[in-house]
C-alpha positions as a Markdown table, in Angstrom:
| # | Residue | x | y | z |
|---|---|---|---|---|
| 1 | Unk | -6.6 | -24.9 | 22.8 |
| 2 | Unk | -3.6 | -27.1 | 24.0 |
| 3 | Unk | -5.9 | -29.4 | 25.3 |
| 4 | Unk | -8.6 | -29.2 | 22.9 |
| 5 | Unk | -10.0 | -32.3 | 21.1 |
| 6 | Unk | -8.8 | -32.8 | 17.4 |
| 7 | Unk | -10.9 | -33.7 | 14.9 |
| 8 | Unk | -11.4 | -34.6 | 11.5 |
| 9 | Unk | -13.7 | -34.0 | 8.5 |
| 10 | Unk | -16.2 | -36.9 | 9.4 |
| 11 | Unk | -16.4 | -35.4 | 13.1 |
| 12 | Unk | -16.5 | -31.9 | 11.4 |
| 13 | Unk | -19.8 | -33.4 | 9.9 |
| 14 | Unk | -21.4 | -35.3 | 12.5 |
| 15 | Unk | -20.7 | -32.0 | 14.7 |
| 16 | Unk | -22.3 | -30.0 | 11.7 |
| 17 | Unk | -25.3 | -32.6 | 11.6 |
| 18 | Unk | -26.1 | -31.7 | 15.3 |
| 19 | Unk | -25.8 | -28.1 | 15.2 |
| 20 | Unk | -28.0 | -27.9 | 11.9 |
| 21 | Unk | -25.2 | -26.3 | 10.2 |
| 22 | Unk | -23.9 | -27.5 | 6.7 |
| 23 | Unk | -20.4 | -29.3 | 6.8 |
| 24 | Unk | -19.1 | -25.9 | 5.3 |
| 25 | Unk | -21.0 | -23.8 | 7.3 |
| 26 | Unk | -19.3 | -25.4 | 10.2 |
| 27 | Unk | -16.0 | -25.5 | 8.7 |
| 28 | Unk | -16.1 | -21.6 | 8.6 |
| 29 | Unk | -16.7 | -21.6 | 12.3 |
| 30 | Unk | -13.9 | -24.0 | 12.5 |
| 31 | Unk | -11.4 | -21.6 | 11.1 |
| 32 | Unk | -12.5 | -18.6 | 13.0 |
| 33 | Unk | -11.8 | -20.3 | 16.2 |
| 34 | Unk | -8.3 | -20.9 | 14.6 |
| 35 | Unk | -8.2 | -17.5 | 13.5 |
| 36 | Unk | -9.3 | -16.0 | 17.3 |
| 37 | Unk | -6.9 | -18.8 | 18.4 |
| 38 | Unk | -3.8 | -17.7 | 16.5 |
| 39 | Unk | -4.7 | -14.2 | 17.5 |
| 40 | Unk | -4.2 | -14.7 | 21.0 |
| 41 | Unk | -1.3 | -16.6 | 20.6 |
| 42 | Unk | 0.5 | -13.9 | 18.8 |
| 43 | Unk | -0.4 | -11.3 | 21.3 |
| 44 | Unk | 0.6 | -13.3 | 24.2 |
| 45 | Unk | 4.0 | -12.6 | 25.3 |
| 46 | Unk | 6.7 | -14.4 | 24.3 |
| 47 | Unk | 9.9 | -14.7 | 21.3 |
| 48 | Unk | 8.7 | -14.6 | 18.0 |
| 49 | Unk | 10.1 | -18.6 | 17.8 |
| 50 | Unk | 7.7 | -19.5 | 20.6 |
| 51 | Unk | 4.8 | -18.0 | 18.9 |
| 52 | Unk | 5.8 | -19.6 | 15.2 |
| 53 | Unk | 6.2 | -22.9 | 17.1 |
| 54 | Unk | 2.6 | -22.8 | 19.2 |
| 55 | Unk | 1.1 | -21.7 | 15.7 |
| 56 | Unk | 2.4 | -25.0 | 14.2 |
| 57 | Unk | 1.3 | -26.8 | 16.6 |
| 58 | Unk | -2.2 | -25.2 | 16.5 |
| 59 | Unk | -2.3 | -25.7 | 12.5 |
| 60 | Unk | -1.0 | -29.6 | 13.3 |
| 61 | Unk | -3.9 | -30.1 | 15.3 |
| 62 | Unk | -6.3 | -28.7 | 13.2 |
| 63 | Unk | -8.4 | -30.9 | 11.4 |
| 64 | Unk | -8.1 | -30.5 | 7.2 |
| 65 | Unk | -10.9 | -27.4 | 6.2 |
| 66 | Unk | -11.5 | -29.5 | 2.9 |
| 67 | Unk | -15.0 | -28.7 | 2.2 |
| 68 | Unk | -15.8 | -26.6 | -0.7 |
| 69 | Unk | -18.9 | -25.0 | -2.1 |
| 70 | Unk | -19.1 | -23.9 | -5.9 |
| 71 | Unk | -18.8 | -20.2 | -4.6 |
| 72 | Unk | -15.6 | -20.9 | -2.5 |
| 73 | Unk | -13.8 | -22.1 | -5.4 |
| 74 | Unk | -14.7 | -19.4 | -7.5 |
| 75 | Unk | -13.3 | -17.0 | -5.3 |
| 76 | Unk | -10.5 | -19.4 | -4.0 |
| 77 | Unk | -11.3 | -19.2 | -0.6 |
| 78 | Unk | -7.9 | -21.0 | 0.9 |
| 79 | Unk | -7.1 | -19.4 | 3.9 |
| 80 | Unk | -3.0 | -19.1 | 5.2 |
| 81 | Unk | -2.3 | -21.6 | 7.8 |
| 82 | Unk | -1.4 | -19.7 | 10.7 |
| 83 | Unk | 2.4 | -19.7 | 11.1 |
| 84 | Unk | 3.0 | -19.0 | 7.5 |
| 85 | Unk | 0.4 | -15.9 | 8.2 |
| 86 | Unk | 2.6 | -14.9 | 11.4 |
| 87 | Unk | 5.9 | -15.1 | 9.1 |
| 88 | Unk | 4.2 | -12.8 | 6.8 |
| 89 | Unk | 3.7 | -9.9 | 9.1 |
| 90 | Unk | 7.2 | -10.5 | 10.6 |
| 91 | Unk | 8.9 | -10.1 | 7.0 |
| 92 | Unk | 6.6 | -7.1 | 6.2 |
| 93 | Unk | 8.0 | -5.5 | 9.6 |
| 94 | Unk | 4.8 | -4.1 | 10.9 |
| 95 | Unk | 4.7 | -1.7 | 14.2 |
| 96 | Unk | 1.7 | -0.3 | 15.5 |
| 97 | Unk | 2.6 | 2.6 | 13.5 |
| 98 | Unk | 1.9 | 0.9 | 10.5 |
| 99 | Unk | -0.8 | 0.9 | 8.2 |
| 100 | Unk | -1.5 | -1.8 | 7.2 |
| 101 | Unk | -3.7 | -3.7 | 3.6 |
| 102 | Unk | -4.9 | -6.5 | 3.1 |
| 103 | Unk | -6.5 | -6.8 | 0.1 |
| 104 | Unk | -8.4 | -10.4 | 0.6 |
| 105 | Unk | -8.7 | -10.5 | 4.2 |
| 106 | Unk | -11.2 | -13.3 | 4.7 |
| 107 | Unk | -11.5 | -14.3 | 8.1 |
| 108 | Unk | -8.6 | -12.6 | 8.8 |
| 109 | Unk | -5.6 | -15.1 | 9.0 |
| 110 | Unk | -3.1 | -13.2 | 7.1 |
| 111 | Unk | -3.1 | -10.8 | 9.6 |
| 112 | Unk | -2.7 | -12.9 | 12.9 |
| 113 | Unk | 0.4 | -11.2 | 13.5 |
| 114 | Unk | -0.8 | -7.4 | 13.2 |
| 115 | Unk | -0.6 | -5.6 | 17.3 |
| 116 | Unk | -3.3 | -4.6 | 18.5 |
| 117 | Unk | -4.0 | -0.6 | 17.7 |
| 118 | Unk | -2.5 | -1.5 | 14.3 |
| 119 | Unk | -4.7 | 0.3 | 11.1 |
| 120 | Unk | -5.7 | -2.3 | 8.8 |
| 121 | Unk | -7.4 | -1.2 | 5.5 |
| 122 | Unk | -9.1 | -4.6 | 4.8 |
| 123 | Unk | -11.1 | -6.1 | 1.7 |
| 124 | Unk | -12.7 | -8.9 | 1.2 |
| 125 | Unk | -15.5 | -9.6 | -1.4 |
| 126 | Unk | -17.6 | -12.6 | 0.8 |
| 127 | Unk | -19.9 | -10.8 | 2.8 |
| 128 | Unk | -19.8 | -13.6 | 5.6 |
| 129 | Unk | -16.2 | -13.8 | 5.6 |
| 130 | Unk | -16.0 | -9.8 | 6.0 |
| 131 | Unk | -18.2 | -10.1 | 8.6 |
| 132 | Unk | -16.2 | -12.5 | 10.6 |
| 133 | Unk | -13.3 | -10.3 | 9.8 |
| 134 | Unk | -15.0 | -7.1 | 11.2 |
| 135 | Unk | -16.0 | -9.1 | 14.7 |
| 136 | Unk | -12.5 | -10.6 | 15.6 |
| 137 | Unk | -10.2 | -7.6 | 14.4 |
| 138 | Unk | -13.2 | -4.7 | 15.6 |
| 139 | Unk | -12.1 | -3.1 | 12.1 |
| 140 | Unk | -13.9 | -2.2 | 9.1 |
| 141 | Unk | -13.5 | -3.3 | 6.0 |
| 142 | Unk | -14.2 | -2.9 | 2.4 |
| 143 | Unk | -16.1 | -5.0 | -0.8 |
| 144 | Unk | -14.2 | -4.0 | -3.4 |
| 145 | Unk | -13.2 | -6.0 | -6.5 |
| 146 | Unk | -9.0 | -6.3 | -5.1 |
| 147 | Unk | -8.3 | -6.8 | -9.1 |
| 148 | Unk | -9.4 | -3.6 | -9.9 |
| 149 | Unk | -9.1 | 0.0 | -11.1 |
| 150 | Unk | -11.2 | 1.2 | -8.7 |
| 151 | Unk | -9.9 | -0.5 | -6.1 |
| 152 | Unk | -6.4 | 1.0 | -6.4 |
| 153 | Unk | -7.4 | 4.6 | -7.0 |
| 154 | Unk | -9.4 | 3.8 | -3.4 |
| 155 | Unk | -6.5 | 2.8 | -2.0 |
| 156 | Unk | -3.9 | 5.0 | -3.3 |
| 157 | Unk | -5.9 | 7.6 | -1.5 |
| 158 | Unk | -5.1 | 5.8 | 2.0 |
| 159 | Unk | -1.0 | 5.4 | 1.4 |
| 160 | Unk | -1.0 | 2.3 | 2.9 |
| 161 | Unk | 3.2 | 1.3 | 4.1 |
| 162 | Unk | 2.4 | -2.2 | 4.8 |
| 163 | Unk | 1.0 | -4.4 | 2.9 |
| 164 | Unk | 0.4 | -8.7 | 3.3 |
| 165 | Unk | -1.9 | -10.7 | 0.8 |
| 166 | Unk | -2.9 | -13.9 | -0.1 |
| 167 | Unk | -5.1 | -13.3 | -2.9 |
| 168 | Unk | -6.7 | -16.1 | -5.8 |
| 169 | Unk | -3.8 | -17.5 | -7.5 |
| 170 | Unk | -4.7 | -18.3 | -11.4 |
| 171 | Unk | -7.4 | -17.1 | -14.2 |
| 172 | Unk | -10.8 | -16.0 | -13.8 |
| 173 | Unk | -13.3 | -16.6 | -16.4 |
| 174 | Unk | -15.9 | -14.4 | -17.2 |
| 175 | Unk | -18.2 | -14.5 | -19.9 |
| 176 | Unk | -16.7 | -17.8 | -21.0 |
| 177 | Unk | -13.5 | -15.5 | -21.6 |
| 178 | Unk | -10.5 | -15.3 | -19.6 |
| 179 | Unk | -10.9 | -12.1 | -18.0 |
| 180 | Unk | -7.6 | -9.6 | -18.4 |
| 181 | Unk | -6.6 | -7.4 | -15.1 |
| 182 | Unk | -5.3 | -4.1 | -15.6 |
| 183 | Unk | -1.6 | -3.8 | -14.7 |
| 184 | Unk | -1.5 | -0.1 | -13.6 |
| 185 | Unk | 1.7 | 2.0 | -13.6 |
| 186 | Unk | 3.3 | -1.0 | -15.6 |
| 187 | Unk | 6.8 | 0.2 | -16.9 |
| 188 | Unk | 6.6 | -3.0 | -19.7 |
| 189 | Unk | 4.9 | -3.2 | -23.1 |
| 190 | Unk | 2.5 | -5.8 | -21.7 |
| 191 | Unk | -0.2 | -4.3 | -19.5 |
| 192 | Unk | -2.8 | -6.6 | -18.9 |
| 193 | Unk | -2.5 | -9.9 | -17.2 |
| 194 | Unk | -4.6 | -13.3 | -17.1 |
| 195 | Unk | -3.3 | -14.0 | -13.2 |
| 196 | Unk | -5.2 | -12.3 | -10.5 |
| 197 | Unk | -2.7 | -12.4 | -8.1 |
| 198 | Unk | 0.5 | -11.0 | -9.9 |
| 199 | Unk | -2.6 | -8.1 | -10.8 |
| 200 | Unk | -3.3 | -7.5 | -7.5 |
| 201 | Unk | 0.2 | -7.5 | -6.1 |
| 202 | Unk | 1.3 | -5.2 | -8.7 |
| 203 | Unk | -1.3 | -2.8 | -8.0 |
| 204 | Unk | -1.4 | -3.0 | -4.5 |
| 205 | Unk | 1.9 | -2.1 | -4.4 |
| 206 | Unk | 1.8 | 0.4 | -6.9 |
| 207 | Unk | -0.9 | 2.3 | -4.5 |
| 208 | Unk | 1.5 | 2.1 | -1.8 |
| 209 | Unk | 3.6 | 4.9 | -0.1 |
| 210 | Unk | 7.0 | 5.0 | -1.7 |
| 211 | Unk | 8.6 | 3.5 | 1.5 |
| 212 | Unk | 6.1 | 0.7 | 1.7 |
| 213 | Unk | 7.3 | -3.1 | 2.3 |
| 214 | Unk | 5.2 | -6.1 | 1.6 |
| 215 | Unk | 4.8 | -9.7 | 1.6 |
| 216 | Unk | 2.6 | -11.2 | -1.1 |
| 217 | Unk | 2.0 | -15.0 | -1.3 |
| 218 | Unk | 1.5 | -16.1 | -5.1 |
| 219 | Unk | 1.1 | -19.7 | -7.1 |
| 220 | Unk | 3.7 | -21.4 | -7.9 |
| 221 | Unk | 4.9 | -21.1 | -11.4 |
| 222 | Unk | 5.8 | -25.1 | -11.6 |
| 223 | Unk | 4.8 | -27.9 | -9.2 |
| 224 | Unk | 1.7 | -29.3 | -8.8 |
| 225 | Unk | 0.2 | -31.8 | -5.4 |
| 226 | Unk | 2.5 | -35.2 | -5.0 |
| 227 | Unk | 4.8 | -33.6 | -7.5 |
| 228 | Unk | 8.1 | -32.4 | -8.1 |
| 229 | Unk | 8.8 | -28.7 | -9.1 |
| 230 | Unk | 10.5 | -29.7 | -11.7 |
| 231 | Unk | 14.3 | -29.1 | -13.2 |
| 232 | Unk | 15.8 | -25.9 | -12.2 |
| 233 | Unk | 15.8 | -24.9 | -16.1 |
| 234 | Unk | 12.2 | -25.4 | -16.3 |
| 235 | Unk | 11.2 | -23.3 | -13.5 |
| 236 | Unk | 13.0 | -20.5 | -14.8 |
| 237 | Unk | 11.6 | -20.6 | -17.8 |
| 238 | Unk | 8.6 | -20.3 | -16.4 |
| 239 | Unk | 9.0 | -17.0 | -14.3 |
| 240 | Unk | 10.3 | -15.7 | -17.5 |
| 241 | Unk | 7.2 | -13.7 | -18.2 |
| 242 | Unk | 6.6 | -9.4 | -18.4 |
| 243 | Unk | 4.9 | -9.2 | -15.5 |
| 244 | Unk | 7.5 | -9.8 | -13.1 |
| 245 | Unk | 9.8 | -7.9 | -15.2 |
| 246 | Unk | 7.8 | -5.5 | -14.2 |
| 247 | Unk | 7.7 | -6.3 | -10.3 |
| 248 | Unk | 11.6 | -5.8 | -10.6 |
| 249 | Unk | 12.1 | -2.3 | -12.3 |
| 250 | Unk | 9.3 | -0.9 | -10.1 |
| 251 | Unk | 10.0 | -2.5 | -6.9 |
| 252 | Unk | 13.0 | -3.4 | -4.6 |
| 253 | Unk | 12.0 | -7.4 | -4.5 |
| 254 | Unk | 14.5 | -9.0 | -1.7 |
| 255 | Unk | 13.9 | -12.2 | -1.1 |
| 256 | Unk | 11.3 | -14.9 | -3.0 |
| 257 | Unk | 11.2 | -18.4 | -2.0 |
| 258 | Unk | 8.5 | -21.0 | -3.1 |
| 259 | Unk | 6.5 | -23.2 | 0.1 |
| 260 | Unk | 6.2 | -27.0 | -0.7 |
| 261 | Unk | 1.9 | -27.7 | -1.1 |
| 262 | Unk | 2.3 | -30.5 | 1.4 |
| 263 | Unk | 1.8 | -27.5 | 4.0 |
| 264 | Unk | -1.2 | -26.0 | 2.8 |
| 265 | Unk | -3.0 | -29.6 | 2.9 |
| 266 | Unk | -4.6 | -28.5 | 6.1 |
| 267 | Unk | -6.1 | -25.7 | 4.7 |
| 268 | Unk | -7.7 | -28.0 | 1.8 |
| 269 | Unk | -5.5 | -27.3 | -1.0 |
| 270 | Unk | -1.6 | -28.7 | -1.7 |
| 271 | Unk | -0.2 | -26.6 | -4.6 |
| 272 | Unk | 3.3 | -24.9 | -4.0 |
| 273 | Unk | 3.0 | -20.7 | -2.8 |
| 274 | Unk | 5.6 | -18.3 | -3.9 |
| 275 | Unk | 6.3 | -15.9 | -0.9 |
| 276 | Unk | 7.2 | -12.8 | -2.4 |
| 277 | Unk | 9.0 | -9.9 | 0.1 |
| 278 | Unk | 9.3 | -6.3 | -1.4 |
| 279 | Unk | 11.0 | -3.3 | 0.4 |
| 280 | Unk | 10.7 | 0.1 | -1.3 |
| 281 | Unk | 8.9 | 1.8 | -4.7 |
| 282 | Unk | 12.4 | 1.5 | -6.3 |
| 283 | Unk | 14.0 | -0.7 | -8.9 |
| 284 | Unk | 15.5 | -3.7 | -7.6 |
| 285 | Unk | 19.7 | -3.6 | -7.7 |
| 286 | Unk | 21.1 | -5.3 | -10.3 |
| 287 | Unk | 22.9 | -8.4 | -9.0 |
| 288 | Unk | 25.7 | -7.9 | -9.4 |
| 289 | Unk | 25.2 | -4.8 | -7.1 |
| 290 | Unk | 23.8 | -6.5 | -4.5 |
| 291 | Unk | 20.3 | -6.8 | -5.6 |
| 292 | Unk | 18.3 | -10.4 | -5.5 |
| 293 | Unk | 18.5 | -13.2 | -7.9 |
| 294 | Unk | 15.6 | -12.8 | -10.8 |
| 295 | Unk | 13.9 | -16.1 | -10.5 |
| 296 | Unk | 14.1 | -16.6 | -14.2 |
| 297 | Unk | 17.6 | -17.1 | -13.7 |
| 298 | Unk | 18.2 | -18.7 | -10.3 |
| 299 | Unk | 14.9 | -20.3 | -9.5 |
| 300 | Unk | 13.2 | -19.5 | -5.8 |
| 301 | Unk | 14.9 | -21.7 | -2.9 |
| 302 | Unk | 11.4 | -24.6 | -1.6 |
| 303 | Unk | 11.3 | -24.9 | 2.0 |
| 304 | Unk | 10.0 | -28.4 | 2.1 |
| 305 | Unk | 8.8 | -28.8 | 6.2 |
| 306 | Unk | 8.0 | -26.2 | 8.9 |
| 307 | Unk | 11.5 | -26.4 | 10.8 |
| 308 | Unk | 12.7 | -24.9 | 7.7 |
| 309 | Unk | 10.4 | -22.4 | 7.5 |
| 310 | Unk | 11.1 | -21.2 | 11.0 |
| 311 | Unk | 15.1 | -20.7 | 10.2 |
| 312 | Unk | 13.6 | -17.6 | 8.8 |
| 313 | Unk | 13.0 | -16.2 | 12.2 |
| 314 | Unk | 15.6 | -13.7 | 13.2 |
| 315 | Unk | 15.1 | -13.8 | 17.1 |
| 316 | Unk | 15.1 | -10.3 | 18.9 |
| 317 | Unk | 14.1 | -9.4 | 21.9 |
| 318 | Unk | 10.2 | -8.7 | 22.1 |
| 319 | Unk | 10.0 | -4.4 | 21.6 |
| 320 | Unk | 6.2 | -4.5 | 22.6 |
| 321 | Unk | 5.1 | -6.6 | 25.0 |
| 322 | Unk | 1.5 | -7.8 | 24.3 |
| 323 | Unk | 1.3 | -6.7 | 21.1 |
| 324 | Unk | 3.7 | -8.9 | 18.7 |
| 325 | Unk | 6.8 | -10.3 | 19.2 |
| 326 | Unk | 9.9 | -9.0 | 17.2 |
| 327 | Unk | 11.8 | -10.7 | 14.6 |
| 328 | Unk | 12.6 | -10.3 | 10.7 |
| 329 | Unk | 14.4 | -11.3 | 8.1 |
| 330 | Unk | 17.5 | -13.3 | 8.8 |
| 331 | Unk | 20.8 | -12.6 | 7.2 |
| 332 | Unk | 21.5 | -14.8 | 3.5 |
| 333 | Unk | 22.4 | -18.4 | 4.8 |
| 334 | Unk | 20.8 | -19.0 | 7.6 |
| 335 | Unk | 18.4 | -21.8 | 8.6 |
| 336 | Unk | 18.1 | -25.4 | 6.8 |
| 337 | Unk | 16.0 | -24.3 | 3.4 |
| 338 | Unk | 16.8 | -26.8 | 0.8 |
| 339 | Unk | 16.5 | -26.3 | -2.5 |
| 340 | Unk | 14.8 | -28.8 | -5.0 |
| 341 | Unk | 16.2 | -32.3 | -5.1 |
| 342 | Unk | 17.3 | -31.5 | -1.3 |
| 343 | Unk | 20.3 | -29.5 | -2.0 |
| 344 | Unk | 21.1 | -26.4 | -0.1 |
| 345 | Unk | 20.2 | -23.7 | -1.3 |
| 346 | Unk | 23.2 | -21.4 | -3.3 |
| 347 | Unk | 23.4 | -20.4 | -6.7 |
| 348 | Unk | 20.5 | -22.9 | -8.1 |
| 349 | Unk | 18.2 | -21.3 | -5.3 |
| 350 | Unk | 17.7 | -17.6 | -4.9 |
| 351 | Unk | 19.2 | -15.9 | -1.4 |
| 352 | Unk | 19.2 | -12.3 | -0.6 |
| 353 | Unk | 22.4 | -11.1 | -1.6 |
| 354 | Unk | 24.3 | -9.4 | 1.6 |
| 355 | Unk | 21.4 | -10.1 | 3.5 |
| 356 | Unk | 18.4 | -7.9 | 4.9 |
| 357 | Unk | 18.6 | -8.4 | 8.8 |
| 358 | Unk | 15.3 | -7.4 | 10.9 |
| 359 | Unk | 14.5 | -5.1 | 13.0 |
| 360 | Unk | 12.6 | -4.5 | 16.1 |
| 361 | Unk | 8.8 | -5.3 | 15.4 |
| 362 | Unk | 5.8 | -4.9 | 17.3 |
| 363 | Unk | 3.0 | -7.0 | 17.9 |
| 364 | Unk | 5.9 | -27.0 | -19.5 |
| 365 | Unk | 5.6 | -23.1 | -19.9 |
| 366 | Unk | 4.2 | -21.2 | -17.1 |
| 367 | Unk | 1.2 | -22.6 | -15.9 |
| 368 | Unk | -1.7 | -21.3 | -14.2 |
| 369 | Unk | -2.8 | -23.0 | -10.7 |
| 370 | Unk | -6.9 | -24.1 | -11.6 |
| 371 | Unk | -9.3 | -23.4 | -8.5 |
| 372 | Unk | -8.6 | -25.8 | -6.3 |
| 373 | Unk | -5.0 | -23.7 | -5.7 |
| 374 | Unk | -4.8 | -21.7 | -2.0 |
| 375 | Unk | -5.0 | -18.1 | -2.1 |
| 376 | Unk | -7.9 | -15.5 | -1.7 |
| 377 | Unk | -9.1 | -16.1 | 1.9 |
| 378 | Unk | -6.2 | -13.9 | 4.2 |
């Protein structure tokens, strides 16, 4: 793949035209060869950093999967570009042991960074995308409705302890209603929401083993393509809604920090992503105790560029060769993430108090993103 050719959307057609295949048709196969691609390179050996940096590079020289058909952006098929989806699985500290769900799996991305041997309980509602799924990873994987109740009794069965997801960001319509997901175990007064992926991360987690730990990748409460995020006062106000409220007395949330849209583009969509880490079925600490910033008062840090992203990395030797390199959380302060307007990040950007250091691994009022917003495609 280093030496491959890169091309764009007009050679993605002109190849499509010659193979017989639609332009989408042959942008799916596109992203499964990133997909197999990624998934070599993460279980290559090597430091986690090495592997973040050849996934940028592979995601740089990807051409931009901008072709959409009236079913992809119902279901908000925007696949994670690969070293966002390796990140992932190094914050939610996964080990072969682990077992891992993924609620919206798609082709697969999301889980890039999963060893080899790992369980994965996958879902994914597009039957071509499942299958994809099932061929790359030689793992089953459900059709379920990720929003629902059934889904979560189903998965409550398996006691999942690791959990990464991507899922649609924003409202789903049906009937010419807004439809209302169930927010199951919900300790607040409000338990329905309008956003499916604040529904599914809540009930994900909520059919999770009590020790479980999790990354979730969410809209953006503020922000839109080519835009700023705002003022710091109006993105608080916008997380100031039940729901999270929620996500705080049921779950030990450690660190949230927002992605700039600019490095989604690639995957066809620009709209800012919340990445949301959770450790424990237990009520995140007060902060003055040590527990992390709410982001209705201190809004989530941006990292604006790829080099910021990678200060994340907490390099550690590799603990399984072949199978994932190890890594994790850094301690609070490290790396270059700048909050909005370019300032460091501190009290206007949310860090995680004390810090959460890795270990080993293996292997306006709040608005709603419309479909054209990443998520629901792993």
């Amino acid at each position: 793949w280093q030496r491959s050719h890169q091309f764009d959307l007009p050679g993605i057609k002109k190849l499509a035209e010659s193979a017989g295949l639609s332009p989408k048709e042959m942008q799916e196969a596109i992203e499964v060869g990133i997909v197999r691609a990624a998934r070599w390179i993460t279980s290559a050996k090597g430091t986690a950093l090495e592997k973040f940096r050849a996934l940028t590079l592979l995601y740089e020289r990807q051409p931009t999967l901008g072709e959409r058909t009236a079913d992809s952006k119902v279901r908000q098929a925007y696949s994670t570009p690969p070293p966002l989806a390796y990140l992932a699985s190094l914050l939610a500290r996964i080990t072969r042991q682990s077992k891992v769900v993924e609620p919206t799996v798609g082709n697969g991305m999301l889980v890039i960074g999963v060893p080899e041997g790992t369980t994965i309980l996958a879902n994914e509602l597009d039957p071509d995308r499942r299958a994809s799924f099932e061929e790359t990873y030689d793992q089953t994987a459900t059709s379920q409705d990720a929003a629902s109740r059934e889904y979560h009794d189903a998965l409550a069965k398996e006691q999942p302890d690791r959990i990464v997801a991507n899922p649609p960001f924003g409202n789903r319509i049906s009937n010419g209603a807004t439809e209302q997901f169930p927010i199951i175990g919900g300790t607040v007064a409000k338990q329905t929401t309008p956003s499916i992926d604040i529904a599914i991360m809540l009930n994900t987690l909520d059919a999770a083993s009590d020790d479980v730990e999790a990354v979730f990748l969410l809209g953006a409460k503020t922000g839109t393509p080519n835009a700023s995020m705002g003022s710091a006062e109006a993105r608080t106000a916008a997380y100031r809604r039940p729901e999270f409220l929620d996500l705080f007395k049921r779950f030990n949330v450690v660190d949230w920090f927002t992605i700039d849209g600019d490095l989604y583009r690639k995957m066809g969509a620009g709209w800012p992503v919340d990445v949301v880490v959770v450790r424990g079925k237990k009520p995140t600490p007060a902060t003055k105790d040590g527990g992390f910033a709410r982001p209705w008062v201190q809004p989530p840090r941006v990292l604006n560029s790829w080099a910021e992203v990678e200060g994340l990395i907490h390099e550690r030797p590799d603990s399984e060769a072949g199978g994932g390199a190890g890594g994790g959380v850094p301690p609070a302060g490290t790396g270059t993430a700048k909050g909005p307007g370019g300032a460091s990040s501190g009290p206007s950007g949310n860090q995680r108090p004390g810090g959460q250091p890795g270990r080993p691994i293996g292997g306006t009022p709040p608005r709603q993103p419309p479909a054209q917003g990443p998520g629901g495609g792993g």
